[in-house]
N, CA and C atoms as an extended XYZ file, in Angstrom:
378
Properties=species:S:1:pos:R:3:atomname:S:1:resname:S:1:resid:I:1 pbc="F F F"
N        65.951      -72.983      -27.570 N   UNK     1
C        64.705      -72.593      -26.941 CA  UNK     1
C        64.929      -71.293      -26.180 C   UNK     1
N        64.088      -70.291      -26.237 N   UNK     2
C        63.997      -68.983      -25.836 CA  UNK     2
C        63.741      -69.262      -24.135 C   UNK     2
N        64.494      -68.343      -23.151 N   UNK     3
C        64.525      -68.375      -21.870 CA  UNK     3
C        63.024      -68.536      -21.246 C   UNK     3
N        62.509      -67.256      -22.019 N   UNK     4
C        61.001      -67.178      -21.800 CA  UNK     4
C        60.027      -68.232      -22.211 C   UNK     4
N        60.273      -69.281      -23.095 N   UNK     5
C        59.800      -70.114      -23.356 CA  UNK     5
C        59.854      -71.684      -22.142 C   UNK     5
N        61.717      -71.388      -22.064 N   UNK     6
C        61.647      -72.599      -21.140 CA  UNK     6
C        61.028      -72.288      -19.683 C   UNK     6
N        60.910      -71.321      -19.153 N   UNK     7
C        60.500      -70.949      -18.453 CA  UNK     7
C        58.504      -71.683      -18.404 C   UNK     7
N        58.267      -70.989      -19.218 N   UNK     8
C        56.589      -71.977      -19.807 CA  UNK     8
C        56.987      -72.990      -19.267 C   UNK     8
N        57.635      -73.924      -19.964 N   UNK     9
C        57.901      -75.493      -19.541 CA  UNK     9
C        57.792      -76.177      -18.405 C   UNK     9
N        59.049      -75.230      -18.045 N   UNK    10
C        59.208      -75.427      -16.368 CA  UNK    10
C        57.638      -75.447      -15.311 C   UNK    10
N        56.910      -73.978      -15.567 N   UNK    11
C        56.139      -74.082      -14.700 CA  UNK    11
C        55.059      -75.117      -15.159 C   UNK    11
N        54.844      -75.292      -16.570 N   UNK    12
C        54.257      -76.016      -16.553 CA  UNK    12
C        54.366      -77.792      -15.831 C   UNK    12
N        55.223      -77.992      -16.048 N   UNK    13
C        55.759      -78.878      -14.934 CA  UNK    13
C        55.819      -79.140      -13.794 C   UNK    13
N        55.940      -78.191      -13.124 N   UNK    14
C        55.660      -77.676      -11.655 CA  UNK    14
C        54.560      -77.718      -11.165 C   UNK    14
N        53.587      -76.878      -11.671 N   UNK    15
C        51.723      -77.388      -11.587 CA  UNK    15
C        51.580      -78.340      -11.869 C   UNK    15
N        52.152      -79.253      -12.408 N   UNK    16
C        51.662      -80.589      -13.199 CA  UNK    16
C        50.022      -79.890      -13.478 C   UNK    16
N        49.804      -79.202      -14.521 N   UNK    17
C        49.105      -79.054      -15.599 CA  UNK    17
C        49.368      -79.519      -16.893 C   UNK    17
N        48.140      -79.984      -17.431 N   UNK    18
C        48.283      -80.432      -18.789 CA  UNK    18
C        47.028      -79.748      -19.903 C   UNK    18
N        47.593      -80.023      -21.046 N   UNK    19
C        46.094      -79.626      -22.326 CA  UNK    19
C        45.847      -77.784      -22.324 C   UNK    19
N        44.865      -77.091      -22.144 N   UNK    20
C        44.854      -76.074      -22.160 CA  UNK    20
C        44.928      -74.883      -21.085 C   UNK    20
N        44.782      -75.707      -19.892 N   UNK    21
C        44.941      -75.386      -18.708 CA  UNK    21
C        46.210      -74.604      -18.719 C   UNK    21
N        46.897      -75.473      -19.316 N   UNK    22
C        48.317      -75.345      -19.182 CA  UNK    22
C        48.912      -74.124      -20.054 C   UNK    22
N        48.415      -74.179      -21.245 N   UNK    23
C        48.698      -73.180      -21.999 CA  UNK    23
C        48.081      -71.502      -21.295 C   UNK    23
N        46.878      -71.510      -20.790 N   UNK    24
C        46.361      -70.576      -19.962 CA  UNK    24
C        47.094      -70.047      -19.020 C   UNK    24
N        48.138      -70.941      -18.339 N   UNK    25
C        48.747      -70.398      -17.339 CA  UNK    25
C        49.799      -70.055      -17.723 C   UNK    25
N        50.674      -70.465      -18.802 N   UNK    26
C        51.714      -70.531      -19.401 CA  UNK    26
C        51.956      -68.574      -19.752 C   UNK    26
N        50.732      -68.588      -20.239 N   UNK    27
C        50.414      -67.270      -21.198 CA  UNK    27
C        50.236      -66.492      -19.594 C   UNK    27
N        49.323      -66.576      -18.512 N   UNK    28
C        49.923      -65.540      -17.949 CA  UNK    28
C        50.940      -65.454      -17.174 C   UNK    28
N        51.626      -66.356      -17.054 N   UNK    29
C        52.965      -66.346      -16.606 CA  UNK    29
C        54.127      -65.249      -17.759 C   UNK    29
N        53.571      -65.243      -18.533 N   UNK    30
C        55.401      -64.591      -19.559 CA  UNK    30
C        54.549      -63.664      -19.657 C   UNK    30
N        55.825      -62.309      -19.480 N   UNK    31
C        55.351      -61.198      -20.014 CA  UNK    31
C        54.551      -61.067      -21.313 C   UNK    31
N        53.766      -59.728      -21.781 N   UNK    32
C        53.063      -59.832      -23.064 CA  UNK    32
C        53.856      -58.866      -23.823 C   UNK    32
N        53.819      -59.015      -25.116 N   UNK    33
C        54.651      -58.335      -25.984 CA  UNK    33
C        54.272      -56.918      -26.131 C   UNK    33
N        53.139      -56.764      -25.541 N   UNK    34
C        52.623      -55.083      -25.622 CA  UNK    34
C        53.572      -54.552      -24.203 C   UNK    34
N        54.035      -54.794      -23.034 N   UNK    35
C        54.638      -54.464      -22.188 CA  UNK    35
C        56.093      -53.999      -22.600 C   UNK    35
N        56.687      -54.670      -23.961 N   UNK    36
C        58.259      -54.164      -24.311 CA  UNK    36
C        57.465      -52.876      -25.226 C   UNK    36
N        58.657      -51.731      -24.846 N   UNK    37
C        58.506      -50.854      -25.507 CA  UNK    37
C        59.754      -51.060      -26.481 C   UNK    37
N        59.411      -49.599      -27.589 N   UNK    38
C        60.815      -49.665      -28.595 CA  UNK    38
C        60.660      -48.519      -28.825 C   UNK    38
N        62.329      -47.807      -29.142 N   UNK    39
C        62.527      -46.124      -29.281 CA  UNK    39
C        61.819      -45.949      -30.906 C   UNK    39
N        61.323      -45.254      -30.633 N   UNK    40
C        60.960      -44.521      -31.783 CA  UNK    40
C        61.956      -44.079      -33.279 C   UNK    40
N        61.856      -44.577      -34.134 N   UNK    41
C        62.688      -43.874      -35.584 CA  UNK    41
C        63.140      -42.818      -35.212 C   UNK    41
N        64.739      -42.411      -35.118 N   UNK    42
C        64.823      -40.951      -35.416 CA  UNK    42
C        64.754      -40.675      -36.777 C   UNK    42
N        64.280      -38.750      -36.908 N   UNK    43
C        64.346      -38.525      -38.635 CA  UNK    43
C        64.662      -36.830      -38.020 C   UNK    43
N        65.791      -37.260      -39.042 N   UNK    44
C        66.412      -35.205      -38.472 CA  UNK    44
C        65.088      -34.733      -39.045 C   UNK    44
N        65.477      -33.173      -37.974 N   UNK    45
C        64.536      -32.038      -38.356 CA  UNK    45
C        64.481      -31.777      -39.508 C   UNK    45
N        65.594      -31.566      -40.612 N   UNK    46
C        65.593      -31.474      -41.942 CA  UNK    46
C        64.211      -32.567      -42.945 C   UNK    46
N        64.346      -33.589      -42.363 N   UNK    47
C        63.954      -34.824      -42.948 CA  UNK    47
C        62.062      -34.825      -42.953 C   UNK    47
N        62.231      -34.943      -41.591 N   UNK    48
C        60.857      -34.515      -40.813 CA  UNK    48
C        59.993      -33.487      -41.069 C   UNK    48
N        60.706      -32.278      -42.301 N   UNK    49
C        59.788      -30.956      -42.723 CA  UNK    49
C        59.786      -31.773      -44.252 C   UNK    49
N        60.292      -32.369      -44.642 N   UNK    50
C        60.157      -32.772      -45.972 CA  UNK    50
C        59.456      -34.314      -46.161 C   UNK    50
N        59.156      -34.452      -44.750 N   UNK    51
C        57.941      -35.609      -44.684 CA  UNK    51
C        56.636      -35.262      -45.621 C   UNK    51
N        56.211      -33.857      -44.945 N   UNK    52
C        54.702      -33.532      -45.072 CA  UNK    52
C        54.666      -33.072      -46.923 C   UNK    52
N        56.064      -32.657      -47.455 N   UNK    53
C        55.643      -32.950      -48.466 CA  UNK    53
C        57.112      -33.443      -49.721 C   UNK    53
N        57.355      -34.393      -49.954 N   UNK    54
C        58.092      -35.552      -50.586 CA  UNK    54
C        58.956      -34.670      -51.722 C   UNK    54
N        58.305      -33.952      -52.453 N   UNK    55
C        58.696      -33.474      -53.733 CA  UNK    55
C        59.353      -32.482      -53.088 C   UNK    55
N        60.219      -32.281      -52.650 N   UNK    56
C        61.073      -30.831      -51.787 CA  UNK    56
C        62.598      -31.767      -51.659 C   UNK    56
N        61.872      -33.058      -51.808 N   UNK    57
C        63.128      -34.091      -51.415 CA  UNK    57
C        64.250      -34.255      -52.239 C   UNK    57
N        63.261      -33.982      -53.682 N   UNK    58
C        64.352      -34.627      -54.810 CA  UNK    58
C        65.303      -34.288      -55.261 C   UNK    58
N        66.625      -34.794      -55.000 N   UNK    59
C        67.905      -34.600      -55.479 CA  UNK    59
C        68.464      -33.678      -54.287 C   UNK    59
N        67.901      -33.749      -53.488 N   UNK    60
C        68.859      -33.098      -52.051 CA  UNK    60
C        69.758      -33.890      -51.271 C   UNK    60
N        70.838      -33.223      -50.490 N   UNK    61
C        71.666      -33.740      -49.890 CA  UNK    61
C        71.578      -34.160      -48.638 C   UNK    61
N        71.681      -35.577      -48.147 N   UNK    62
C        71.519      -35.678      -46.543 CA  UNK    62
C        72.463      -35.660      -45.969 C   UNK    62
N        73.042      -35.018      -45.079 N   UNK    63
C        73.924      -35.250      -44.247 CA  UNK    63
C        73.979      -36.160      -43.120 C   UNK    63
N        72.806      -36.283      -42.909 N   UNK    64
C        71.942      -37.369      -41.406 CA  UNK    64
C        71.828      -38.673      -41.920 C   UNK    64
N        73.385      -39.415      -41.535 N   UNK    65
C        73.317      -41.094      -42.317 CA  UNK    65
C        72.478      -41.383      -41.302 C   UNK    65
N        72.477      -41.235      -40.297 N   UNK    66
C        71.486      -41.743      -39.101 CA  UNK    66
C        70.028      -41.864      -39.111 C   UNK    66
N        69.762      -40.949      -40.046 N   UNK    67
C        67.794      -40.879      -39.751 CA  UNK    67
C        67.080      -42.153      -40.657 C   UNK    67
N        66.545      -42.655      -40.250 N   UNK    68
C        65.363      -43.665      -40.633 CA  UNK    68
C        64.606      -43.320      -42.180 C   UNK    68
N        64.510      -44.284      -43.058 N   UNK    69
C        64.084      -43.983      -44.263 CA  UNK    69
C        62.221      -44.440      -43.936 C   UNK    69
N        61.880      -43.128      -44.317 N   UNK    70
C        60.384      -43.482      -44.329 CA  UNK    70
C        59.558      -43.899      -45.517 C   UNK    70
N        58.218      -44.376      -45.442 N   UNK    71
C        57.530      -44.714      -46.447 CA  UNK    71
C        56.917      -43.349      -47.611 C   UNK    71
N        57.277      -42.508      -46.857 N   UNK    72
C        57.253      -40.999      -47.381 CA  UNK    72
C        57.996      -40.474      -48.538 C   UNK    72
N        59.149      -41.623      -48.410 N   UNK    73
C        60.249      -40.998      -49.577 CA  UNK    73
C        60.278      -41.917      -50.454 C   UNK    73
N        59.480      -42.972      -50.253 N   UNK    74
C        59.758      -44.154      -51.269 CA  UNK    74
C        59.590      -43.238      -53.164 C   UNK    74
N        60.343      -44.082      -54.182 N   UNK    75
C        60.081      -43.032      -55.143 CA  UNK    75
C        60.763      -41.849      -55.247 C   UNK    75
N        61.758      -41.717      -54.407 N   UNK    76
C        62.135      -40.401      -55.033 CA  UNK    76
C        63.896      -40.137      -55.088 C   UNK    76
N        64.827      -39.517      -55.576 N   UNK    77
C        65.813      -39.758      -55.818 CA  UNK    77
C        66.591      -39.006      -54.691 C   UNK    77
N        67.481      -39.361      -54.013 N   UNK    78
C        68.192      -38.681      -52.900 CA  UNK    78
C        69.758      -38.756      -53.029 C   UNK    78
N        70.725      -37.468      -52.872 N   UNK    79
C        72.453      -37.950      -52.186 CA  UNK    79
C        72.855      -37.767      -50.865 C   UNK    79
N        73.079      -38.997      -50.803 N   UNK    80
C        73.610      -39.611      -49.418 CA  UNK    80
C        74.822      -39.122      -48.731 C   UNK    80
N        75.480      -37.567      -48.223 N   UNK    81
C        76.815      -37.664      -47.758 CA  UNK    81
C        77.999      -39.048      -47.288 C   UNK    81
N        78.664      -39.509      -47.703 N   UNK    82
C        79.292      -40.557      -46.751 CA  UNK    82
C        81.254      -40.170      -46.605 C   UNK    82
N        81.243      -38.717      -46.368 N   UNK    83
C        81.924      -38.139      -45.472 CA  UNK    83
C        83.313      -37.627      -46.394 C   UNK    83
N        82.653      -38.344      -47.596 N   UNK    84
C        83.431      -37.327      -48.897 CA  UNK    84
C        82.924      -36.851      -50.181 C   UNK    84
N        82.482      -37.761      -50.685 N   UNK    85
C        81.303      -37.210      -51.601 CA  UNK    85
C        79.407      -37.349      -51.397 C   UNK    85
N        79.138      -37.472      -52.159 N   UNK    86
C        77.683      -37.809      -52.259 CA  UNK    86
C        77.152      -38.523      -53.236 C   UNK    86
N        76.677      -39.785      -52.891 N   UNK    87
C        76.136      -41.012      -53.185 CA  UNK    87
C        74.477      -40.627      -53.805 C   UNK    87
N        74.508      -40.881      -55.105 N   UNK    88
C        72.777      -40.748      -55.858 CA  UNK    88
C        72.063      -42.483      -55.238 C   UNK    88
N        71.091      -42.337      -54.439 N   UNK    89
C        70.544      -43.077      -54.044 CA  UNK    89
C        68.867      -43.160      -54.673 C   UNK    89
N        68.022      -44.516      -54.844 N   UNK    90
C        66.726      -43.959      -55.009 CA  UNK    90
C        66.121      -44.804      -54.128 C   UNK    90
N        65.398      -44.308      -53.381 N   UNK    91
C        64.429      -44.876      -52.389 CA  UNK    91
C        63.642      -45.806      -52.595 C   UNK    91
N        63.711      -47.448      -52.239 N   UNK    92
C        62.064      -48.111      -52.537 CA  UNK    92
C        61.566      -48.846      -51.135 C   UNK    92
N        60.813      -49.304      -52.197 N   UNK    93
C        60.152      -49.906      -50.678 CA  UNK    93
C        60.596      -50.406      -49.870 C   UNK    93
N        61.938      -51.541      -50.248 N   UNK    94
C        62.555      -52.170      -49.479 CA  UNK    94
C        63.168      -51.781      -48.917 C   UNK    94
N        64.131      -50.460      -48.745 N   UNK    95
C        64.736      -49.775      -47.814 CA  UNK    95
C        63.992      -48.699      -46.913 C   UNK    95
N        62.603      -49.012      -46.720 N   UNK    96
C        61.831      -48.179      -45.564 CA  UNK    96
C        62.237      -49.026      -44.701 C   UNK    96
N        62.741      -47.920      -43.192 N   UNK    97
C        62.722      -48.952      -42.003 CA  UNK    97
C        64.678      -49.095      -41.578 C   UNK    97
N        64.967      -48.775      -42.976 N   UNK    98
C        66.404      -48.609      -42.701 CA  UNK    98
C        67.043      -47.224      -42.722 C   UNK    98
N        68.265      -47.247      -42.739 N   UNK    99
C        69.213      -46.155      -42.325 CA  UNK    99
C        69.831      -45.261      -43.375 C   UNK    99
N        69.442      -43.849      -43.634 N   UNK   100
C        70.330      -43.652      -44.693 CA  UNK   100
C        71.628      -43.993      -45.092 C   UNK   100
N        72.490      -44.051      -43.814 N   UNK   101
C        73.875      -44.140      -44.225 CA  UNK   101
C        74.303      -45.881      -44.651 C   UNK   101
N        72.978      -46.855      -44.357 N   UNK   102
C        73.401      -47.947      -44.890 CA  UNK   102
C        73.784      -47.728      -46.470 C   UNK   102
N        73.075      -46.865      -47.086 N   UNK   103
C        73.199      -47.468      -48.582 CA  UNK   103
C        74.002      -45.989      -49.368 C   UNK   103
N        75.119      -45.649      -48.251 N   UNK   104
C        76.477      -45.080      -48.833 CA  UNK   104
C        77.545      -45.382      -48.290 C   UNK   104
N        78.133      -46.647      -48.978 N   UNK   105
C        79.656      -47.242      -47.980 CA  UNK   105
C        80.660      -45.971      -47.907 C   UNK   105
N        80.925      -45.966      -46.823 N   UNK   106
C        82.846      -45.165      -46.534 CA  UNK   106
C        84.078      -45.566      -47.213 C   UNK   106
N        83.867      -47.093      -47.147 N   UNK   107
C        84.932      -47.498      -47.830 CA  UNK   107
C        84.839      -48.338      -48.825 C   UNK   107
N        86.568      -48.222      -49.750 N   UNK   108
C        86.907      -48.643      -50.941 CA  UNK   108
C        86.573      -50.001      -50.976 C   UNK   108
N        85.656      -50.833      -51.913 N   UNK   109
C        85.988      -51.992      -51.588 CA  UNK   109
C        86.951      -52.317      -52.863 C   UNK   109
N        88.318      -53.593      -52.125 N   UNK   110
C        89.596      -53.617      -52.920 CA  UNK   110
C        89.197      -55.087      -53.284 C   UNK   110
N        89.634      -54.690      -54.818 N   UNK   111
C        89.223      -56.093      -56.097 CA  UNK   111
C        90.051      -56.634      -55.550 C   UNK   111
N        90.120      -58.090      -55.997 N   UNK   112
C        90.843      -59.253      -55.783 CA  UNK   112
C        91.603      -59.601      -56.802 C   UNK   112
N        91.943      -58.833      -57.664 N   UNK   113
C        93.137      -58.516      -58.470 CA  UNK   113
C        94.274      -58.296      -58.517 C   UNK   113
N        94.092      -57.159      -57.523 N   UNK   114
C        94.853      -55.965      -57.539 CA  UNK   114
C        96.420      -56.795      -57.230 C   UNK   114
N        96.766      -57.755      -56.373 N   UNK   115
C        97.888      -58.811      -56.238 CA  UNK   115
C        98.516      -59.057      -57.188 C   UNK   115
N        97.921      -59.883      -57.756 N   UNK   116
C        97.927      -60.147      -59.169 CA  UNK   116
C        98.823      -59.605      -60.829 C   UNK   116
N        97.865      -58.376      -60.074 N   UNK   117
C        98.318      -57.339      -61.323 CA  UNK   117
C        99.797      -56.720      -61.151 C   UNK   117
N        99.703      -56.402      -59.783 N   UNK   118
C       101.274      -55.989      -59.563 CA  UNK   118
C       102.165      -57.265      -59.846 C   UNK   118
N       102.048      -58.381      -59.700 N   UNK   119
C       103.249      -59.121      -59.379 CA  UNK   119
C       103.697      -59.282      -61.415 C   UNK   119
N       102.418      -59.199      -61.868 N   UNK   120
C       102.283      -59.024      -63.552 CA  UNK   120
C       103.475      -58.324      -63.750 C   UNK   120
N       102.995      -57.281      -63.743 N   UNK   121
C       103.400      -55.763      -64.289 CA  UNK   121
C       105.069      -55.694      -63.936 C   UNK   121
N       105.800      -56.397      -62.310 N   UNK   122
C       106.997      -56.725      -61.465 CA  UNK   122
C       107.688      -57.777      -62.864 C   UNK   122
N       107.408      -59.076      -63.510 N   UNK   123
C       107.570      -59.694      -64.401 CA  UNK   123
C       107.860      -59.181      -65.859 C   UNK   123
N       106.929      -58.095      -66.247 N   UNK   124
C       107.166      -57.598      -67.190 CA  UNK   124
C       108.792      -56.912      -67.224 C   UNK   124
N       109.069      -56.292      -66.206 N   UNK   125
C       109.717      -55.690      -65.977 CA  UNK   125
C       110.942      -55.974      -66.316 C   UNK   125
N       111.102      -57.157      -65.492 N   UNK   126
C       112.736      -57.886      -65.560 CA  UNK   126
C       112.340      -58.932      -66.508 C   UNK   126
Protein backbone atom coordinates (compact mmCIF):
# COMPACT_ATOMS: atom_id res chain seq x y z
CA UNK A 1 0.00 0.00 0.00
CA UNK A 2 1.26 3.44 -1.16
CA UNK A 3 2.25 5.91 1.90
CA UNK A 4 -0.19 8.32 0.45
CA UNK A 5 -2.79 5.93 0.41
CA UNK A 6 -2.31 4.67 3.98
CA UNK A 7 -2.33 7.86 5.03
CA UNK A 8 -6.30 8.09 3.48
CA UNK A 9 -6.91 5.23 5.86
CA UNK A 10 -5.57 6.53 8.74
CA UNK A 11 -7.45 9.76 8.64
CA UNK A 12 -10.15 8.19 7.67
CA UNK A 13 -10.19 6.48 10.85
CA UNK A 14 -9.49 9.24 12.88
CA UNK A 15 -12.74 11.21 11.80
CA UNK A 16 -14.49 8.09 12.14
CA UNK A 17 -16.07 8.90 8.75
CA UNK A 18 -17.65 6.47 6.65
CA UNK A 19 -19.33 5.96 2.80
CA UNK A 20 -18.62 9.05 0.78
CA UNK A 21 -18.00 11.47 3.26
CA UNK A 22 -15.09 9.75 3.69
CA UNK A 23 -13.84 9.46 0.36
CA UNK A 24 -14.43 13.45 0.08
CA UNK A 25 -12.14 14.03 2.72
CA UNK A 26 -9.76 11.46 1.85
CA UNK A 27 -9.35 13.25 -1.64
CA UNK A 28 -8.72 16.52 -0.01
CA UNK A 29 -6.42 15.41 2.26
CA UNK A 30 -3.61 13.85 -0.46
CA UNK A 31 -1.97 15.96 -2.61
CA UNK A 32 -3.44 16.15 -6.38
CA UNK A 33 -1.48 14.81 -9.15
CA UNK A 34 -1.58 18.16 -11.05
CA UNK A 35 0.66 19.67 -8.07
CA UNK A 36 3.82 17.07 -9.06
CA UNK A 37 5.62 18.56 -11.70
CA UNK A 38 8.04 16.60 -14.27
CA UNK A 39 11.25 17.90 -16.25
CA UNK A 40 10.56 18.25 -19.51
CA UNK A 41 12.16 15.76 -22.52
CA UNK A 42 15.48 16.94 -23.38
CA UNK A 43 16.10 16.97 -27.39
CA UNK A 44 19.56 18.46 -28.47
CA UNK A 45 19.53 21.53 -30.50
CA UNK A 46 20.52 19.40 -33.45
CA UNK A 47 17.37 17.22 -32.94
CA UNK A 48 14.97 20.02 -32.13
CA UNK A 49 15.73 21.85 -35.81
CA UNK A 50 14.95 18.57 -37.42
CA UNK A 51 11.69 18.32 -35.44
CA UNK A 52 9.91 20.95 -37.65
CA UNK A 53 10.82 18.99 -40.49
CA UNK A 54 11.51 14.90 -40.25
CA UNK A 55 12.90 14.27 -43.75
CA UNK A 56 16.38 16.17 -42.95
CA UNK A 57 16.55 13.23 -40.44
CA UNK A 58 17.14 10.37 -42.62
CA UNK A 59 20.19 8.44 -42.30
CA UNK A 60 21.96 11.03 -40.05
CA UNK A 61 24.18 10.60 -37.25
CA UNK A 62 23.27 11.25 -33.54
CA UNK A 63 25.69 11.81 -31.29
CA UNK A 64 23.08 12.85 -28.36
CA UNK A 65 22.35 9.15 -26.82
CA UNK A 66 20.63 11.35 -24.32
CA UNK A 67 17.83 13.19 -26.22
CA UNK A 68 14.29 11.83 -26.09
CA UNK A 69 12.82 10.08 -29.21
CA UNK A 70 9.87 12.02 -30.44
CA UNK A 71 6.67 11.20 -32.24
CA UNK A 72 8.24 13.35 -35.01
CA UNK A 73 10.70 10.77 -36.05
CA UNK A 74 8.60 7.84 -35.91
CA UNK A 75 9.22 6.24 -39.58
CA UNK A 76 12.32 7.22 -40.35
CA UNK A 77 15.78 5.60 -40.41
CA UNK A 78 18.53 6.98 -38.00
CA UNK A 79 22.62 6.03 -36.74
CA UNK A 80 22.94 5.96 -33.32
CA UNK A 81 26.78 6.86 -32.18
CA UNK A 82 27.53 4.35 -29.24
CA UNK A 83 31.08 5.60 -28.80
CA UNK A 84 32.60 3.53 -31.64
CA UNK A 85 30.67 2.99 -34.44
CA UNK A 86 27.20 3.79 -35.57
CA UNK A 87 24.21 1.72 -35.04
CA UNK A 88 21.29 1.84 -38.19
CA UNK A 89 18.30 2.25 -36.05
CA UNK A 90 14.50 2.77 -37.33
CA UNK A 91 12.21 4.65 -35.29
CA UNK A 92 8.54 3.36 -34.31
CA UNK A 93 6.09 4.03 -32.33
CA UNK A 94 7.10 2.10 -29.58
CA UNK A 95 10.28 3.76 -28.92
CA UNK A 96 8.70 7.43 -28.64
CA UNK A 97 9.28 8.55 -25.11
CA UNK A 98 12.59 6.77 -24.94
CA UNK A 99 16.27 7.45 -25.21
CA UNK A 100 18.36 7.33 -28.17
CA UNK A 101 21.20 5.70 -26.66
CA UNK A 102 18.84 2.90 -25.33
CA UNK A 103 18.70 1.20 -28.65
CA UNK A 104 22.71 1.26 -29.28
CA UNK A 105 24.42 -1.13 -26.67
CA UNK A 106 28.30 -0.27 -25.77
CA UNK A 107 28.86 -3.54 -25.10
CA UNK A 108 29.81 -6.98 -26.55
CA UNK A 109 27.31 -9.27 -25.56
CA UNK A 110 29.53 -12.74 -24.90
CA UNK A 111 27.79 -16.11 -26.30
CA UNK A 112 27.62 -18.82 -23.99
CA UNK A 113 29.82 -20.87 -26.00
CA UNK A 114 32.63 -19.32 -26.14
CA UNK A 115 33.90 -21.87 -22.84
CA UNK A 116 33.10 -24.50 -24.53
CA UNK A 117 34.72 -23.97 -27.65
CA UNK A 118 38.05 -23.32 -26.19
CA UNK A 119 38.20 -26.24 -23.91
CA UNK A 120 37.17 -28.15 -27.61
CA UNK A 121 39.73 -26.81 -29.63
CA UNK A 122 42.52 -27.43 -25.93
CA UNK A 123 41.36 -31.42 -26.64
CA UNK A 124 41.90 -31.40 -30.11
CA UNK A 125 45.13 -30.50 -29.48
CA UNK A 126 46.66 -33.10 -27.24
Amino acid sequence: MRPTALLGVLNKQFLGIAGDAANAVAKKLTPSASLVSRKPAFIDAFLYKMKKNPELLKNKTIWSRRSTILPEFVDSQVKIYNGKTTIRCKITEGKVGHKFGEFALTRKRKSRDQPNAKVKQLKKKK
